[in-house]
N, C-alpha and C positions, 0 to 999 in steps of 0.2 A: 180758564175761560178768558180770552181774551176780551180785554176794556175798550169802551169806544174810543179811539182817538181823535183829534184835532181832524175833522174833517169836514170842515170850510175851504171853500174853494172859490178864489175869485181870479177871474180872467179878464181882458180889455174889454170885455163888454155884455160878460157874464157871471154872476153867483150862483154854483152848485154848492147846497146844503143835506141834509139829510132829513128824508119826510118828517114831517109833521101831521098831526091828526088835519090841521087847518086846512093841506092841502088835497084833503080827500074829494072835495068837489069837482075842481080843475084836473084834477088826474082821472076821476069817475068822466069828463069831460071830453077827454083826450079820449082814452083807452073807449070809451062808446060811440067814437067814431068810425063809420067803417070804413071811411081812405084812408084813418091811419092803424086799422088792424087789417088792414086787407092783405097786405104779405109779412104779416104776424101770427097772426092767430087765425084770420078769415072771418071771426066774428065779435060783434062790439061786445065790449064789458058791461054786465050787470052792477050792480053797485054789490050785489055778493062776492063777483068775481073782482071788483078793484079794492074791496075790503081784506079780501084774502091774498091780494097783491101788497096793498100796504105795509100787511102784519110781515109776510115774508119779506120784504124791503128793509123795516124796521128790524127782525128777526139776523138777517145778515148784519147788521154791524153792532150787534150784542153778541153775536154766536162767534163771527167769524174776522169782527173789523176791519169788514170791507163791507160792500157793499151798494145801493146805486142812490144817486142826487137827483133833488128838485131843482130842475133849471131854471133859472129865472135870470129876464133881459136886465141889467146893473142901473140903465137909466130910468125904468119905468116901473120898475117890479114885476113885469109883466111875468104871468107862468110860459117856459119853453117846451121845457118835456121834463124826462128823468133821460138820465143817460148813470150809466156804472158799469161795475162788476159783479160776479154770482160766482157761486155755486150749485149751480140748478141739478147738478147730478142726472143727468140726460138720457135716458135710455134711446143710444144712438150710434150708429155705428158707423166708421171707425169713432170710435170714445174719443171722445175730447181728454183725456187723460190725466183726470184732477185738472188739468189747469182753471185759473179764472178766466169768467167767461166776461167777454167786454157783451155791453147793449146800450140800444139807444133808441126812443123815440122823442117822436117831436110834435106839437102842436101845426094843425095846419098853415096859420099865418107865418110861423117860424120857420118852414121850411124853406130851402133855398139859397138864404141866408150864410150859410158859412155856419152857424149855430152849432151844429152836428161835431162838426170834425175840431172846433176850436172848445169843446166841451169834451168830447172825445181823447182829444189831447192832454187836457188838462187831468180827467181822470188817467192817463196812462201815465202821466208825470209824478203823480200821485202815488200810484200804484209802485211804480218803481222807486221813489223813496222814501216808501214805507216799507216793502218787500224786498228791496232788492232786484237788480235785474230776474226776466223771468217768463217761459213763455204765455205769453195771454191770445185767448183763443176767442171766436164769435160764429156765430151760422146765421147767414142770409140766404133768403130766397132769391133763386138767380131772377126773377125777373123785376127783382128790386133793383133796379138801377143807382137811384140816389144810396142806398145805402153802400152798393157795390162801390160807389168813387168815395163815399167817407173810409169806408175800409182801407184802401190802395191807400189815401192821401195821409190816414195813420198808421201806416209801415204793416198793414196786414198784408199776409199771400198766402191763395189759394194753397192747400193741401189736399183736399177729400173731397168728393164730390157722396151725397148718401140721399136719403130719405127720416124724417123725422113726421111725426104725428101725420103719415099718410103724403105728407109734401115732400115735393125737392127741395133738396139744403144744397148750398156748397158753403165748404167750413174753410174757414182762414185761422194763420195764427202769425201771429207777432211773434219772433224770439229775438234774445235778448239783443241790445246793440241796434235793435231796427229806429 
């Protein structure tokens, strides 16, 4: 079984750490928004559905040592979002093919900002060396715009266009070198 490792992460104007019980409020906060599940999920999180987010959050980096961060702004502590990687194991087609999957959301005030993709990066920095070069994959809703330009601006490209839980996906992935 793979151990947690060192996975603190600080950026010029960010700290991703890995959940904590404390941050259950502000992430039940985020995720029960519906501008920011609206081209996620389509519907806000119950505090059962961010509880069972947590433990899978917390669950990938016991199981699998990776897994996604609690973003917070470096000058204020403010909460940003989670941004990471998974193993969601996806029944979706074309299969994202084992690879990790990058994700990200944000707090509404945090959007816009740059927040995204300088979090985004930092987990893909991470990722690569800890693992080694390697392709990492994501599925956004096309008519997510903002996440579409975070994707491009962290070396993802289109592959696949599909369907997932009833929605249109298009699926990106990173390989190595990007």
């Amino acid at each position: 079984m793979p151990t947690i490792v060192s996975s603190h992460i600080d950026t010029e104007r960010l700290t991703l750490r890995c959940p904590r019980l404390e941050d259950f409020e502000e992430s039940l906060a985020m995720w029960g928004d519906p501008q920011v599940v609206r081209y996620i999920t389509g519907k806000p999180a119950t505090p059962e559905d961010m509880w069972a987010r947590l433990l899978r959050y917390v669950g990938h980096w016991q199981l699998m040592g990776f897994g996604f961060w609690v973003v917070r702004e470096k000058s204020t502590g403010r909460f940003v979002g989670e941004v990471g990687l998974a193993d969601f194991r996806r029944d979706i087609e074309p299969s994202l093919g084992g690879s990790k999957e990058a994700g990200w959301v944000l707090s509404p005030w945090a959007q816009g900002k740059g927040y995204a993709t300088e979090a985004v990066r930092a987990a893909l920095r991470w990722t690569g060396d800890r693992f080694g070069p390697e392709r990492v994959v994501c599925i956004i809703d096309p008519a997510n715009e903002a996440s579409l330009k975070v994707a491009h601006k962290c070396g993802f490209r289109e592959f696949a266009r599909g369907t997932y839980k009833g929605g249109p996906s298009v699926m990106f992935e990173r390989l190595p070198g990007a």
